[in-house]
C-alpha positions as CSV (number, residue, x, y, z in Angstrom):
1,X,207.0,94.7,-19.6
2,X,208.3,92.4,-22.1
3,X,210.5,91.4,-24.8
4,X,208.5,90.9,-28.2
5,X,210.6,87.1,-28.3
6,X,208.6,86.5,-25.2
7,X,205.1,87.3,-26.3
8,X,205.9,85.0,-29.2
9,X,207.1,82.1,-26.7
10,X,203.8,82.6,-25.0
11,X,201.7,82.4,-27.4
12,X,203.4,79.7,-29.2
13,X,203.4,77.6,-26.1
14,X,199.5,77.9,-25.4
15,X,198.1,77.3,-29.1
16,X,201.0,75.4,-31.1
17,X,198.6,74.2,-33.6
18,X,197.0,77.5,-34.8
19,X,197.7,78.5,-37.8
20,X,200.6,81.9,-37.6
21,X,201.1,83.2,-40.9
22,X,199.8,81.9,-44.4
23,X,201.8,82.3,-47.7
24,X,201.5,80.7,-50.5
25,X,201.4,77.3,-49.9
26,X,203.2,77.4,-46.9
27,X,200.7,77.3,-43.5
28,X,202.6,77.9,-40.2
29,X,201.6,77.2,-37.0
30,X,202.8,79.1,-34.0
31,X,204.5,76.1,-32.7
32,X,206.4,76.2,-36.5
33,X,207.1,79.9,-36.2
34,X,208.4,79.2,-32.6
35,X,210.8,76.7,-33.6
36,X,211.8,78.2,-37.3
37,X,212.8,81.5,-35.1
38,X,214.4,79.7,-32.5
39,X,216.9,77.8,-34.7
40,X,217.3,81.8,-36.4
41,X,218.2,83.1,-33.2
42,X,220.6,80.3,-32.2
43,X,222.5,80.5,-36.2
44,X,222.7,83.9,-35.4
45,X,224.0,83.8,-31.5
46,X,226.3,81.0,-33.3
47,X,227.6,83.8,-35.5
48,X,228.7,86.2,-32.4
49,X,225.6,88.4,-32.8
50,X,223.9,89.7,-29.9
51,X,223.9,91.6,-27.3
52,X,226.8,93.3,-25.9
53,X,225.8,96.4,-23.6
54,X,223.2,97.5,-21.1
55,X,220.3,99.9,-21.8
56,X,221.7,101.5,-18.7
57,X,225.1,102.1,-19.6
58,X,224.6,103.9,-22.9
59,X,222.8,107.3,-24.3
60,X,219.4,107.9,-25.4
61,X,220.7,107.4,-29.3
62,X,223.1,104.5,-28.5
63,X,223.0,100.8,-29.3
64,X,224.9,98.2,-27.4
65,X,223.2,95.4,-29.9
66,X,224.3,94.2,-33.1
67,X,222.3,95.1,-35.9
68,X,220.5,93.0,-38.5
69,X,219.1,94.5,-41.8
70,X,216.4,92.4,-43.5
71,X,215.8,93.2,-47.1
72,X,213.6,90.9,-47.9
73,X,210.2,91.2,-49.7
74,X,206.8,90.5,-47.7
75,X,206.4,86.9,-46.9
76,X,207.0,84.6,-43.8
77,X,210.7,85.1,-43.6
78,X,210.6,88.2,-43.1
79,X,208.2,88.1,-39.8
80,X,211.0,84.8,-38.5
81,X,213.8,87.3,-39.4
82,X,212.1,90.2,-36.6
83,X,210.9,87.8,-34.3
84,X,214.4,85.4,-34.2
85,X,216.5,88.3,-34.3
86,X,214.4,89.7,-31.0
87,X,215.6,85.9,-29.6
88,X,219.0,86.6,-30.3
89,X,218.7,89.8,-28.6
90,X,219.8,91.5,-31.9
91,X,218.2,94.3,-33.4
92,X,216.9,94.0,-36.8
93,X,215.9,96.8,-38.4
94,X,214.5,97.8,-42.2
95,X,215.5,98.4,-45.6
96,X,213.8,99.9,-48.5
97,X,214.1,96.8,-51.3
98,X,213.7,99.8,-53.9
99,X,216.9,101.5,-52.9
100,X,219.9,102.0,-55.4
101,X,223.6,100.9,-54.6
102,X,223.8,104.3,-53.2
103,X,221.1,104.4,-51.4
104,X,222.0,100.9,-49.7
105,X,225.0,101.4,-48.9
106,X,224.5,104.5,-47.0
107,X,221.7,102.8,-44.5
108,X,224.1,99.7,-44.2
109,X,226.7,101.9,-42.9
110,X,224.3,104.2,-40.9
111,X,223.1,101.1,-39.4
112,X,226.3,99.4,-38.6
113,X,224.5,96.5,-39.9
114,X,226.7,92.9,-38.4
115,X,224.1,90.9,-40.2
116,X,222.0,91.0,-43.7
117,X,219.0,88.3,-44.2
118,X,218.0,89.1,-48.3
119,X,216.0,87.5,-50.7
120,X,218.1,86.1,-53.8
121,X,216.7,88.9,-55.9
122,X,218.7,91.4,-54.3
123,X,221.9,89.6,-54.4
124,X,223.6,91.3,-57.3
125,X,223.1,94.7,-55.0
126,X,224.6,93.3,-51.9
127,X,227.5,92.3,-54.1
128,X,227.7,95.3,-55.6
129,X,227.6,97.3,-51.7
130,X,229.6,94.4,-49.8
131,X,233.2,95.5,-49.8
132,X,232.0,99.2,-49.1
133,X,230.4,97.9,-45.4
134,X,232.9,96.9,-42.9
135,X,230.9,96.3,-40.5
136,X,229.0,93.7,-42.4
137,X,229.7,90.0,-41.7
138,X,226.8,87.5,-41.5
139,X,224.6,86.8,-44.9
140,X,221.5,85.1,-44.9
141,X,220.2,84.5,-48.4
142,X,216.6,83.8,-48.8
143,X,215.8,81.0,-52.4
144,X,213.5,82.9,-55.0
145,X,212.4,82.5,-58.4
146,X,215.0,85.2,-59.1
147,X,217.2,82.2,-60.1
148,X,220.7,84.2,-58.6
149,X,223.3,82.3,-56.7
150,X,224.2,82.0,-53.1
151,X,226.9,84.8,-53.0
152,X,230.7,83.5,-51.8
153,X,230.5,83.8,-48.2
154,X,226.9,84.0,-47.6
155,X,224.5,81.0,-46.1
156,X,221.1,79.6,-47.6
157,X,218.4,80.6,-45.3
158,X,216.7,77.1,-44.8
159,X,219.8,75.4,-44.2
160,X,221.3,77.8,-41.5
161,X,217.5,76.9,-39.9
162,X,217.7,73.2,-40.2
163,X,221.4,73.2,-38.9
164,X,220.6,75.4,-35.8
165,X,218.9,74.0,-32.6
166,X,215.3,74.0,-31.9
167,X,216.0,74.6,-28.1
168,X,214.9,78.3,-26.6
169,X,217.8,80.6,-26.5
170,X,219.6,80.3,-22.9
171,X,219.7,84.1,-22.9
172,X,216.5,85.6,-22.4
173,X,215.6,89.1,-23.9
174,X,215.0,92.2,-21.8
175,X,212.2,94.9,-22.4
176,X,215.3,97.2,-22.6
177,X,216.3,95.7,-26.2
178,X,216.0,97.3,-29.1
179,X,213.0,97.7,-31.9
180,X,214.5,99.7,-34.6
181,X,212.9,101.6,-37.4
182,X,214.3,103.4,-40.2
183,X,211.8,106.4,-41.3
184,X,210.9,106.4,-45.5
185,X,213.5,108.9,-46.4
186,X,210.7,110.6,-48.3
187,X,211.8,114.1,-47.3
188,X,215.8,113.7,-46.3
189,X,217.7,110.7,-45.5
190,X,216.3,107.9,-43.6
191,X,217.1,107.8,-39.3
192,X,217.2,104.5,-37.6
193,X,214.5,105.3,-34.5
194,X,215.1,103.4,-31.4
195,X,212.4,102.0,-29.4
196,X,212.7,100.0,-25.8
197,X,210.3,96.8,-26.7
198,X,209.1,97.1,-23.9
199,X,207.7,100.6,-25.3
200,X,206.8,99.9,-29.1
201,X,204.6,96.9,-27.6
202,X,202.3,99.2,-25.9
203,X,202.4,102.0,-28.5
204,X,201.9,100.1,-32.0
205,X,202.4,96.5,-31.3
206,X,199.5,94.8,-29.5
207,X,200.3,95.1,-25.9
208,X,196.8,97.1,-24.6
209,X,193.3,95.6,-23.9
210,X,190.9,97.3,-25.8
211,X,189.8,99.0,-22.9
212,X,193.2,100.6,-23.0
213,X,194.8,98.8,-20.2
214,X,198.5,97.8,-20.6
215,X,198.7,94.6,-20.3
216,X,201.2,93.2,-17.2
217,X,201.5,89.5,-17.6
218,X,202.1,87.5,-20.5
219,X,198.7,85.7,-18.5
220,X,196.9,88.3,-20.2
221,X,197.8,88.1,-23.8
222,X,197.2,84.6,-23.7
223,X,193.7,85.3,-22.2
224,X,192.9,87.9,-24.7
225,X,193.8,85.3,-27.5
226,X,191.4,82.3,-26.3
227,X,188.7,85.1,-26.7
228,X,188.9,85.2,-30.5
229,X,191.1,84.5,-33.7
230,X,191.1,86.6,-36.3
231,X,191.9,86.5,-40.1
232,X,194.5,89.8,-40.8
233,X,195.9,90.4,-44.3
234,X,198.3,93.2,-43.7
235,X,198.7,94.0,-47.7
236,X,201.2,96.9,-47.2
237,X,205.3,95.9,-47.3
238,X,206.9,94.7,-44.0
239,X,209.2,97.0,-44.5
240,X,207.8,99.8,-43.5
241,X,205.9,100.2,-40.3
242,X,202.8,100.3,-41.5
243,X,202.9,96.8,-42.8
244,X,204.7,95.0,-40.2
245,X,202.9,96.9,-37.0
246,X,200.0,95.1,-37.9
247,X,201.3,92.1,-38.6
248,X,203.6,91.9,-35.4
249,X,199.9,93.1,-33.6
250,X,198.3,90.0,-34.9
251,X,200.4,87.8,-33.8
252,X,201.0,89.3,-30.4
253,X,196.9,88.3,-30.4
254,X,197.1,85.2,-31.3
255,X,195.4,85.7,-34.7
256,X,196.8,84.6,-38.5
257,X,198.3,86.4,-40.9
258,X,198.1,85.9,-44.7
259,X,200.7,87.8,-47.0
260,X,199.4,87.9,-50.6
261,X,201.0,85.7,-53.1
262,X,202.1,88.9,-55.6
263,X,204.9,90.7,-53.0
264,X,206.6,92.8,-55.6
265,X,203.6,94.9,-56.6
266,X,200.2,96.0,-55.6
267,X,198.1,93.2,-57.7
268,X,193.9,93.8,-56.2
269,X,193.2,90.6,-57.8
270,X,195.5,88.8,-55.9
271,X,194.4,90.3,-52.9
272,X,190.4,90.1,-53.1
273,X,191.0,86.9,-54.5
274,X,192.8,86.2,-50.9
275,X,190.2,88.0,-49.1
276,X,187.8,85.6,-50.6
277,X,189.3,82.0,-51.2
278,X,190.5,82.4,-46.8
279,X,187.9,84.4,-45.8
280,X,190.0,87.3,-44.8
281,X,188.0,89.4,-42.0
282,X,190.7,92.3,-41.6
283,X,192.4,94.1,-44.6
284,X,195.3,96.8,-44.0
285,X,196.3,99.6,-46.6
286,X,198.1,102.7,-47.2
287,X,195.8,105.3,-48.1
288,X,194.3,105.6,-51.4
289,X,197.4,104.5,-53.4
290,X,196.4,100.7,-52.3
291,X,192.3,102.0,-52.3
292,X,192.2,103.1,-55.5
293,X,193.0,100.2,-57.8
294,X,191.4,98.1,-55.1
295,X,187.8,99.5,-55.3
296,X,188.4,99.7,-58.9
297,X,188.9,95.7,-59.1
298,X,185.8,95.4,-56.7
299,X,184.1,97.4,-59.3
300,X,184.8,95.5,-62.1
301,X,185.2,91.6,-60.8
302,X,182.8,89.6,-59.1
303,X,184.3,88.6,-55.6
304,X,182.8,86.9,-52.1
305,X,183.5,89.5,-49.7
306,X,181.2,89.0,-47.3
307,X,184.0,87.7,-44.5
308,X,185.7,91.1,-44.6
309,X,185.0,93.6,-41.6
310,X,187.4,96.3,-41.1
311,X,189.2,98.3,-43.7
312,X,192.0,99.5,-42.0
313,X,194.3,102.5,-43.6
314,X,197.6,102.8,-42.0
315,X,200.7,105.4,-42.8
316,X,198.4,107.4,-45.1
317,X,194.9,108.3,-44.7
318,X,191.9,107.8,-47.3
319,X,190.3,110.1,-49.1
320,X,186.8,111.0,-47.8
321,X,185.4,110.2,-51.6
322,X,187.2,107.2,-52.0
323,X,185.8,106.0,-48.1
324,X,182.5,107.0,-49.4
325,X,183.2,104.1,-52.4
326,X,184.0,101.2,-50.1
327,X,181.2,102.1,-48.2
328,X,179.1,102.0,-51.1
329,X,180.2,98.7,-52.1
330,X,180.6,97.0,-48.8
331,X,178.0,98.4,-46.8
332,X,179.1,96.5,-43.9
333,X,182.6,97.0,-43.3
334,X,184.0,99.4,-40.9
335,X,186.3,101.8,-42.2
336,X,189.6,102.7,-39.9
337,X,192.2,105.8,-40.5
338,X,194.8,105.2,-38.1
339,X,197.4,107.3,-37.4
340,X,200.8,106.5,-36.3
341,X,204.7,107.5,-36.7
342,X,207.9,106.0,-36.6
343,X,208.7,108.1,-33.8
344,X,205.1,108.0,-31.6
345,X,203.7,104.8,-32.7
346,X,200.2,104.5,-32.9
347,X,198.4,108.1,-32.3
348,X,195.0,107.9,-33.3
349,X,191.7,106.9,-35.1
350,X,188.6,108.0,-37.2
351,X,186.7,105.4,-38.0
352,X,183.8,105.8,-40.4
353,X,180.6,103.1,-41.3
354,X,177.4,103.5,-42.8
355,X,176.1,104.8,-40.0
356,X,178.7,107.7,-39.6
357,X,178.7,108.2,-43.0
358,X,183.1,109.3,-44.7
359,X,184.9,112.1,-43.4
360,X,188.7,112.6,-42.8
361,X,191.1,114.8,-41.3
362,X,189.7,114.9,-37.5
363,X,190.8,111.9,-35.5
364,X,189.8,110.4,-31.8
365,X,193.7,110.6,-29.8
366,X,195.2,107.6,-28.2
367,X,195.9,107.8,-24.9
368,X,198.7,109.9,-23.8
369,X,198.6,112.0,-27.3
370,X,198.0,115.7,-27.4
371,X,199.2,118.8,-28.9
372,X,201.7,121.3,-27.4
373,X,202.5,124.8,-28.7
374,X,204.6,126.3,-31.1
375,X,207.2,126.4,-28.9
376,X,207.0,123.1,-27.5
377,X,207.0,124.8,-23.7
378,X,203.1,123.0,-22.9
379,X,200.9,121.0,-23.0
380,X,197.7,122.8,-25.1
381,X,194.0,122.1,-23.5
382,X,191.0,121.1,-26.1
383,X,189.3,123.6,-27.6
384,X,192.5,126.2,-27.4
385,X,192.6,128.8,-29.9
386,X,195.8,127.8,-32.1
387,X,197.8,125.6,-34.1
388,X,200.1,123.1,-32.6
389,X,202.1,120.1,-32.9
390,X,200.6,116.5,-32.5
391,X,202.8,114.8,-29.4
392,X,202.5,111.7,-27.5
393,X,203.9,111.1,-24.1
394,X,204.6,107.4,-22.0
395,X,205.5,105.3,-24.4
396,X,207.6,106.8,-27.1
397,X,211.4,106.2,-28.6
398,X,214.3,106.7,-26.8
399,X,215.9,108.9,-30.3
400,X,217.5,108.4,-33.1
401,X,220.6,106.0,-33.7
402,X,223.7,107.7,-33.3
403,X,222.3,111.4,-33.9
404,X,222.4,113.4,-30.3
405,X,220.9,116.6,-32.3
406,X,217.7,115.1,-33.9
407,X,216.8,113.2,-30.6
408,X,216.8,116.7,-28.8
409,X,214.5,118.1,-31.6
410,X,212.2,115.6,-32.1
411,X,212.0,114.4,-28.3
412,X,211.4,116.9,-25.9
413,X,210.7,117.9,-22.1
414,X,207.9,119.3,-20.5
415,X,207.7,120.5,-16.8
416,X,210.0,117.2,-16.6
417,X,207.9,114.6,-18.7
418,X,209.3,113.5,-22.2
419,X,207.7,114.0,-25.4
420,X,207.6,112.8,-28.8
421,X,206.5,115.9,-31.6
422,X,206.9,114.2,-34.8
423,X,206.8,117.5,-37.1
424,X,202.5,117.3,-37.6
425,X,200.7,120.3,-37.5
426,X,197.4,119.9,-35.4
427,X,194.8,121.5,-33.5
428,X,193.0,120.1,-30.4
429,X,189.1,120.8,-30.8
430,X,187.0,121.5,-28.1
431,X,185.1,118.2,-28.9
432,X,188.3,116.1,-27.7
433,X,189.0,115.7,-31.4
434,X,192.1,116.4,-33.0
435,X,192.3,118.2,-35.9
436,X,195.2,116.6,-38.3
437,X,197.0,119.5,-40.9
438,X,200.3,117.4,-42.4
439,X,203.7,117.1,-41.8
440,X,205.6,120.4,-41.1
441,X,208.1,118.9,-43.5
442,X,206.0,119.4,-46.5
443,X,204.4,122.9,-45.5
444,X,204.4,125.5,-48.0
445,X,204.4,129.2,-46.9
446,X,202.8,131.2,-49.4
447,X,202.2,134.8,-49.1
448,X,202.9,134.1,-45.4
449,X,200.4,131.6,-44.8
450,X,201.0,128.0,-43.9
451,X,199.6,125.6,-46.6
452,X,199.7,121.8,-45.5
453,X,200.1,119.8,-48.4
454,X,197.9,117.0,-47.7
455,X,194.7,119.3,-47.4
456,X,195.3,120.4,-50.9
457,X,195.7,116.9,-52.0
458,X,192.5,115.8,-50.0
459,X,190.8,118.7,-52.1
460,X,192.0,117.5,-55.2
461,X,190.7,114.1,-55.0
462,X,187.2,115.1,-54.7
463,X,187.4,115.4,-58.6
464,X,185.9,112.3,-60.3
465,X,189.0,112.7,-62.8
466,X,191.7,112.7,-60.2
467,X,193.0,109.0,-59.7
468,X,196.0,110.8,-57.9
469,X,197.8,113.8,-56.3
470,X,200.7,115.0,-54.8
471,X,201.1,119.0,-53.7
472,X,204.6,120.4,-53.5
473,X,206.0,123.9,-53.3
474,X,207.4,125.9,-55.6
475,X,209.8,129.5,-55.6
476,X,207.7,132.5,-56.4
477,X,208.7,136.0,-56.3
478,X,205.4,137.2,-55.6
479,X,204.4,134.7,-53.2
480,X,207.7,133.4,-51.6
481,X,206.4,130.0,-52.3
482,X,203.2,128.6,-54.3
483,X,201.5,125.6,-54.6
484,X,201.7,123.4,-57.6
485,X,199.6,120.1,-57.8
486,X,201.0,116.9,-59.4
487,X,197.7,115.3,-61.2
488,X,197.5,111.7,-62.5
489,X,193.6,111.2,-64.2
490,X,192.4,108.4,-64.6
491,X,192.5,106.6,-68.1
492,X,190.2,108.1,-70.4
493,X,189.7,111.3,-67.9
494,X,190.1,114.7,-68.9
495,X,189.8,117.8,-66.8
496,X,191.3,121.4,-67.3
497,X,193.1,122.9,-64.7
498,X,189.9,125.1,-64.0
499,X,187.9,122.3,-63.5
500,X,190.5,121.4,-60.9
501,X,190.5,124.5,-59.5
502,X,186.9,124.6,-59.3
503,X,186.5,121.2,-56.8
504,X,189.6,122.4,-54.5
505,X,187.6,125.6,-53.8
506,X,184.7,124.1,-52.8
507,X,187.1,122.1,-50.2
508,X,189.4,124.7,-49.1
509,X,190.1,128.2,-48.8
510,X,191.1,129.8,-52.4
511,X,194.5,131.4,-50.9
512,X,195.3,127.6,-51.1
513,X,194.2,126.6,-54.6
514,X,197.0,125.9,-56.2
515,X,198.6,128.6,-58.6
516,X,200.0,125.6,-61.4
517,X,198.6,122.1,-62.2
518,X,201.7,119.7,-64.3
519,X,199.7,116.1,-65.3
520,X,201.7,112.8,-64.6
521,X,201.1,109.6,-66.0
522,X,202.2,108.2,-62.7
523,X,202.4,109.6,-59.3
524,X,205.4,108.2,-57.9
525,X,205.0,106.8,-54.6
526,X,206.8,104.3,-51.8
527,X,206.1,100.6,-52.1
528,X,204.0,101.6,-48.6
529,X,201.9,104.4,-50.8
530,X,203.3,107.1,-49.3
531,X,204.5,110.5,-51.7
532,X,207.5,110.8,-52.6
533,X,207.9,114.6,-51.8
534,X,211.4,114.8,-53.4
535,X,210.0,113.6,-56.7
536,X,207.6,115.8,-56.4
537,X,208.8,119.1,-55.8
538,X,211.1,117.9,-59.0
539,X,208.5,118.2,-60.9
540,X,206.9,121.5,-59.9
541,X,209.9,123.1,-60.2
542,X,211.0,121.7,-63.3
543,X,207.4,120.4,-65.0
544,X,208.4,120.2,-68.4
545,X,210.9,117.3,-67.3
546,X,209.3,113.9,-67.8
């Protein structure tokens, strides 16, 4: 078991020369990235930061680390600012660059963030939040185009590096330090999740063959990157798990990772043009948020995509007409739904070709995932009559920061082995499949059946007019609750709410149709693609407010 500092190290050591992680016009080698997080992890040892108490001495939803917040946007600082910090033996953890004064101030605090790397952008917001964090002492500021300042107090990135020794950190990191990762928010407030590293390696981050053995010595992710290198454009934001998983995975293999030159919004030109000019083999996105405009630009430019293989989705899954598209486009290119959490890591699979033809919803578990019962009291066999709740055992989080209650909800015991249960609804088929429903979360009880908001939105989609969806519930005095779908069309679209009504039922059961239909110019979603479910039950219950 490892630290994720020491995978780096090994790596580093064996191919110094290969190229790491591509931005811009900046090409890093793994002996750069080694040395560049190095000197990080010595500025911020330098600083006091580190690690102060053992795994052993401490609770389930403690931290004896500092904590580092990086609010950066994608690009190569960010990867330095996890891997360095991991060095330092400091825990950095996420923020969401689109949060408000509010917003940031709260995860600072929740966090008991000792350190802040940020891009320049943001500076006028960590001005603004500064004074209100007492816990906060160390900024790094990362130069932009955004033409702001360095703030009193706080040191340019670059030069803390260049100041800061190249040597390896005389502390080594333990497999008991901390990988922390805050959750979206999208449905409450956001919780800091805490992961041994020796844990989240096995469980999202790289450290399994692919014939599912965990891997023992760092002898055997060395091997495993001789065998190949691969070209891996994670396009989602590293600040969200979805994005930096793969990213982090990538390297752990030895392989290079481009980060698309446009970082503040989804641009598909930027990216195919990427895909193309480097000859980009694997492409991560978030569901059809990122597929949509993609296949759209595919559609209507001319670009050399011959390189690209896989088509992963990650944090969302895709739409089985909007699969159906790639397919039809790039007849070639394997298709992946993954499915993962920030508090199970990666659960499972469907992968769809040519061949196989574009489904969704049923996915192949990882090892050690299954679903228990209702009560969470055991472990339910394939092909059990029932609804469940997806859960993983092994590898999973050891809860959430500070918050005793939510661990014991969210990780449980049975017959003396620990469990992570998410909050999905599933069922296990007799095939060995499991059957995804949604988030619990986001389950609308209607006339006293259970309605999972995704499989109304999957429905939806199916219409040739619908460029996006979002389901929430509303109050209803007949029904207790009712469904109300959030449509955006595309441009020059038109549909009536019985022509919507018409493609959902050939999808899903009618008590599930939804009973009101309010058109958006815009869904609103996370940078990541994921629904904002706040937003939109807003707007179902108040759907004359624009």
């Amino acid at each position: 078991m490892f630290n994720l500092g020491t995978i780096n190290e090994a790596i580093a050591a064996e191919f110094p020369d290969r190229e790491a992680i591509v931005f811009r016009d900046r090409r890093l080698s793994y002996g750069q990235l080694n040395e560049r997080t190095r000197r990080l992890a010595n500025y911020l040892k330098s600083r006091g930061l580190g690690a102060h108490k053992a795994r052993s001495e401490l609770a389930p939803w403690q931290s004896g680390q500092d904590q580092l917040a990086l609010y950066l946007y994608n690009g190569n600082e960010y990867l330095e600012g996890m891997i360095g910090g991991y060095k330092a033996r400091v825990a950095p953890f996420n923020v969401n660059y689109r949060y408000v004064e509010e917003e940031l101030e709260y995860l600072l605090n929740n966090a008991r963030a000792r350190g802040l790397l940020y891009h320049a952008a943001f500076a006028p917001r960590v001005a603004a939040v500064r004074a209100k964090v007492p816990s906060l002492e160390v900024l790094m500021q990362v130069a932009d185009d955004s033409g702001n300042a360095l703030l009193p107090g706080a040191v340019d990135y670059e030069r803390a590096l260049a100041a800061s020794s190249a040597a390896r950190p005389a502390e080594e990191g333990s497999p008991d330090d901390l990988y922390i990762l805050y959750t979206g928010g999208t449905t409450g407030m956001p919780k800091g999740v805490l992961w041994r590293q020796a844990d989240i390696l096995v469980a999202a981050l790289g450290g399994r063959g692919n014939d599912g053995r965990v891997f023992a010595t760092l002898d055997d992710y060395v091997a495993r990157a001789k065998l190949s290198s691969t070209k891996t454009l994670p396009a989602a934001p590293f600040m969200h798990g979805a994005g930096h998983w793969v990213a982090l995975s990538a390297l752990h293999q030895g392989n290079t990772v481009y980060v698309q030159s446009d970082v503040e919004r989804l641009d598909p030109h930027d990216i195919l043009s990427l895909i193309e000019r480097e000859k980009v083999a694997f492409l991560q996105i978030v569901g059809d948020a990122f597929a949509r405009p993609i296949v759209d630009a595919i559609k209507h430019g001319r670009y050399d995509l011959s390189s690209l293989a896989i088509v992963l989705s990650g944090g969302a899954p895709l739409n089985a007409s909007i699969k159906a598209e790639i397919l039809e486009l790039l007849p070639n290119v394997m298709i992946i739904d993954g499915l993962g959490s920030s508090e199970a890591g990666g659960q499972g699979m469907q992968v769809s070709n040519r061949a196989t033809g574009a489904s969704t919803g049923k996915f192949t578990p990882g090892p050690d995932n299954c679903v228990v019962d209702e009560a969470m009291t055991k472990v339910l066999p394939p092909g059990h009559d029932g609804m469940g709740w997806w859960a993983k055992r092994g590898f999973v989080p050891l809860g959430y920061l500070d918050d005793e209650a939510k661990t014991a909800r969210t990780f449980v015991t049975i017959d003396g082995v620990r469990f992570s249960v998410p909050g999905d609804r599933a069922r296990h088929l007799a095939d060995g499949s499991i059957e995804l429903h949604g988030r619990d979360s986001v389950t609308i009880n209607s006339g006293g059946e259970k309605i999972f908001a995704e499989e109304v939105e999957h429905a939806l989609k199916h219409h040739p007019a619908v460029y996006d969806a979002v389901v929430a519930g509303r109050p209803s005095e007949r029904w207790g609750q009712e469904v109300v779908a959030i449509v955006q069309l595309r441009d020059g679209a038109h549909a009536t709410d019985a022509d919507l009504a018409a493609e959902c039922a050939k999808h899903i059961a009618r008590y599930k149709l939804p009973k009101a239909y309010v058109y958006r110019d815009t869904i609103l979603r996370s940078p990541s693609g994921k629904a904002d479910y706040r937003w939109a039950k807003a707007q179902a219950i108040e759907p004359n407010n624009r």
